[in-house]
C-alpha positions in Angstrom: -21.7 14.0 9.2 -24.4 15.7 10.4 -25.4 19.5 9.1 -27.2 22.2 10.5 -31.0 21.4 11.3 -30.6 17.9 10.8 -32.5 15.5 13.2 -30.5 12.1 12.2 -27.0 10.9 10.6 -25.9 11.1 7.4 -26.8 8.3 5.2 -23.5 6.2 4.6 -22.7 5.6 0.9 -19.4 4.1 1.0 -20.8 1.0 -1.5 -21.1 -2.5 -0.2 -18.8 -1.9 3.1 -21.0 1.0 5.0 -24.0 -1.3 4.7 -21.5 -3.9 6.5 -20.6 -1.6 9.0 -24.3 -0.6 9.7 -25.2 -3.9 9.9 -22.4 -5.0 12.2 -23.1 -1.6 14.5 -26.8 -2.9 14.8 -25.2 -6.5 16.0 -23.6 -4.7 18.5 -26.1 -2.7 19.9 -28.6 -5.9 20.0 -26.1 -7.7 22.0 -25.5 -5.0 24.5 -29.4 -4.7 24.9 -29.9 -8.5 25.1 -26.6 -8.6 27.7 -28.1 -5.4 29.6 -31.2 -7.2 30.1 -30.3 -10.3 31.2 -27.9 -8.1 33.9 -31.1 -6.4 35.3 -33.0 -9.3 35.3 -30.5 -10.9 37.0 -30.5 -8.3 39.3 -34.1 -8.2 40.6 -34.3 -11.8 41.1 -31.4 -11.4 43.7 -32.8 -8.5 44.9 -35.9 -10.0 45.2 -35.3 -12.9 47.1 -32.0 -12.2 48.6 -33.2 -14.6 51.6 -32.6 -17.5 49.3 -28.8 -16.1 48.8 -27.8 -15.3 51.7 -25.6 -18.3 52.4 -24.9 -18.9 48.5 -20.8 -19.1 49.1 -19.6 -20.6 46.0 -20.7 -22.5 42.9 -17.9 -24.5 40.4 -20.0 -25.0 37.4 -21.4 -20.9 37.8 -18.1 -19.8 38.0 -17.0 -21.8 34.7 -20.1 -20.8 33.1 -19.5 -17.0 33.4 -16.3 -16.9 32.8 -16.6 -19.4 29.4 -19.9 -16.7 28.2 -18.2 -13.8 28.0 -15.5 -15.0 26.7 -17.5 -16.1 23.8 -19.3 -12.9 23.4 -16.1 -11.1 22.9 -14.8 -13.7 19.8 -18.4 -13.7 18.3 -17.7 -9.5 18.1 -14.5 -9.9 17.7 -14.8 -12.3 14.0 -17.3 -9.7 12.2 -14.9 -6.7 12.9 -12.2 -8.4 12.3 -13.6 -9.1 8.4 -14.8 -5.7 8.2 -11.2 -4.1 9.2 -9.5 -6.1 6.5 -11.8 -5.0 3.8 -12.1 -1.2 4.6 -8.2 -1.2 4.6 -8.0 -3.6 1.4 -6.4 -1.1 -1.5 -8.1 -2.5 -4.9 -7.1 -1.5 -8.2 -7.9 1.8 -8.3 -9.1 3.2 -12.2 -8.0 6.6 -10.8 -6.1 8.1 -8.0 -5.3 11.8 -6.6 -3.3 12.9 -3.4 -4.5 15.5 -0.6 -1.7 17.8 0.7 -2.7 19.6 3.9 -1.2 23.1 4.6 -1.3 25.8 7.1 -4.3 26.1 6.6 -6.1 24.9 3.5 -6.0 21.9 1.0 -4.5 20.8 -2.1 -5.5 18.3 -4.6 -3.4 17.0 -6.8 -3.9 14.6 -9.9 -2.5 13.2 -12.9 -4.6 13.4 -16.2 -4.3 11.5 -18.9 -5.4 12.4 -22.3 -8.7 10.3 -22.6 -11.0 11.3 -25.2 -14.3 9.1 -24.4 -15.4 7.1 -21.8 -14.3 3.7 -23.5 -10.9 5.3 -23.3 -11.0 6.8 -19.6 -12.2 2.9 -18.7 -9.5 1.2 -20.6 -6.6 3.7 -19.6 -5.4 4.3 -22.7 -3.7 7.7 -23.1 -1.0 9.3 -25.3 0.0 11.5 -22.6 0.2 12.4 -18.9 -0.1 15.8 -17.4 -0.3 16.7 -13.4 -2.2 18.9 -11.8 -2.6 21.2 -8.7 -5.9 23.0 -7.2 -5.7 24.8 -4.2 -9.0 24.7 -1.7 -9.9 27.2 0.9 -12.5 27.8 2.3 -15.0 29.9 1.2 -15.8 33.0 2.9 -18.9 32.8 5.2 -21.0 35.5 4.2 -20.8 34.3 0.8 -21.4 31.2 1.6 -24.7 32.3 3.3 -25.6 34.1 0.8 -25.7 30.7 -1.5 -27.9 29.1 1.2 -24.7 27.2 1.5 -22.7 25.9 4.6 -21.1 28.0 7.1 -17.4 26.8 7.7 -17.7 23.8 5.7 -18.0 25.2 1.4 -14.9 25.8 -0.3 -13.9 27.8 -3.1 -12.4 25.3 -5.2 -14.3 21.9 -5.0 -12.2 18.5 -5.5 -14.5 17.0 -8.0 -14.4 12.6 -8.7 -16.5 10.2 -10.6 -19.2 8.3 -8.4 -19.1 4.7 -8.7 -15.1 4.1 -9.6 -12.6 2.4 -7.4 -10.4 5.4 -6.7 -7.2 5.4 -3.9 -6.7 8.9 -2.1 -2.9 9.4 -1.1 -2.9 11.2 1.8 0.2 13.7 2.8 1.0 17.4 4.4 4.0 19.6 4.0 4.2 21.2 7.7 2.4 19.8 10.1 0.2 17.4 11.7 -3.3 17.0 9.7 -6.2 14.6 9.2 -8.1 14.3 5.8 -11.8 12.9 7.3 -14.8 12.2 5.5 -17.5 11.0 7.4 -20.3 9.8 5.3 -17.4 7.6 3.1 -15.6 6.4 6.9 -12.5 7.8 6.0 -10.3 9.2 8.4 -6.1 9.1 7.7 -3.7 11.6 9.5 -1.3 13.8 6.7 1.8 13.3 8.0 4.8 15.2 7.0 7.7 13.5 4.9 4.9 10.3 4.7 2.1 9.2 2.3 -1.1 7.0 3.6 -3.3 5.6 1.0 -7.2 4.6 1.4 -9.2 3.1 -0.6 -12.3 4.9 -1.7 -15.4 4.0 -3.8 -18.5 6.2 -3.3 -22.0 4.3 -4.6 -23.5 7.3 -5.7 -23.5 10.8 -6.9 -23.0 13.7 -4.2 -21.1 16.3 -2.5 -19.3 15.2 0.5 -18.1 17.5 3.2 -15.3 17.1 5.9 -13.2 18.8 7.9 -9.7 18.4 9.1 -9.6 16.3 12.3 -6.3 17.2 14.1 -5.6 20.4 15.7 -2.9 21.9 13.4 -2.5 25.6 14.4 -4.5 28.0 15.0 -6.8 28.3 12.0 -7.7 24.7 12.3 -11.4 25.0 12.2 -11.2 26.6 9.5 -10.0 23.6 6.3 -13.2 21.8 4.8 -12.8 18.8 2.7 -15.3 19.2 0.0 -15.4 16.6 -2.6 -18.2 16.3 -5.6 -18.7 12.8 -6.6 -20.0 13.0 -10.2 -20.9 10.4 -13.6 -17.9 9.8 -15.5 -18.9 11.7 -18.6 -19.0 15.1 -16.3 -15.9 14.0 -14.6 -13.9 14.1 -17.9 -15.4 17.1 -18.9 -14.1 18.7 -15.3 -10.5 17.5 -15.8 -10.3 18.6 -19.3 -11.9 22.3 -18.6 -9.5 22.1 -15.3 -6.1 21.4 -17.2 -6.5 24.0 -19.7 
């Protein structure tokens, strides 16, 4: 998404598939420019020398032709966003998962941590024990946030913090009503549905803090629940769950 000031998009880091996605968008685009062109040009030859057309009534191999074209143009979209749809909705197996709750009208995170001792451990998901845990996340008032140089509407008090570079799965839920957990630099978008749980698959390429905002009009403080998740190396991560299940 873009913030304030910013004169382009947000770069996409959602690992190999947003560099599929941009490269299938720019497909796209060149055939609509190479189809609008040929259209135009079309169009002023007619124009042109509409004397030579004036008694044009009807042509069998034409008609096939431009019926047959488009056709094709349609399946040779259709095939690469057919492959990308299946992979963005794949679930892989995930080394760590967490669940987002929406609520009237904030967020809550909640995870599972096991007790891992090193990296080697965390990797290998070895663990003696399992404890669960909750973090609510509102968001963070505005003049405070200005005063951080942060951003209006969109910090939070409580961050939901990840490890960058690991095949995660977000379950996505919401005890009361209607709500949508989006993140648009990772392409995520799933509604939180009450008495339901929708799963994504999620696997950020690099380290960074992500913002997002609920994307279904929930009540009347709906413009006011940021997603803000802190994508971070593995070593910090652990360090975060440990100091966060004390």
């Amino acid at each position: 998404m873009s913030y304030y000031g910013s004169r382009y998009f947000g770069d996409i880091i959602y690992k190999d598939m947003g560099k599929n996605l941009f490269n299938y968008h720019g497909y796209v685009m060149m055939t609509m420019i190479g189809l609008l062109t040929f259209v135009v040009y079309m169009g002023c030859v007619v124009m042109m020398s509409r004397y030579s057309y004036r008694h044009f009534l009807n042509r069998q191999r034409l008609e096939f032709w431009w019926t047959v074209v488009p056709m094709l143009i349609l399946v040779g979209l259709w095939f690469p966003s057919m492959v990308n749809l299946y992979y963005m909705e794949e679930v892989k197996s995930a080394r760590w998962n967490f669940k987002a709750i929406g609520k009237q009208w904030y967020w809550s995170y909640e995870f599972c941590r096991k007790d891992l001792n090193s990296v080697e451990s965390y990797h290998l998901g070895i663990a003696k024990y399992i404890t669960c845990v909750s973090i609510d996340s509102y968001m963070e008032n505005p003049d405070e946030t200005i005063a951080k140089h942060g951003y209006r509407l969109l910090d939070v008090d409580n961050r939901m913090v990840a490890p960058a570079d690991v095949q995660m799965t977000v379950y996505v839920s919401s005890a009361d009503v209607l709500h949508s957990f989006a993140l648009p630099k990772l392409l995520l978008k799933v509604d939180a549905i009450p008495g339901r749980i929708n799963r994504l698959p999620m696997r950020v390429s690099q380290c960074a803090i992500l913002y997002g905002q609920c994307s279904e009009i929930c009540g009347v403080n709906h413009s006011f629940m940021p997603i803000v998740i802190e994508f971070v190396p593995t070593f910090h991560f652990l360090r975060w769950i440990h100091s966060v299940s004390k």
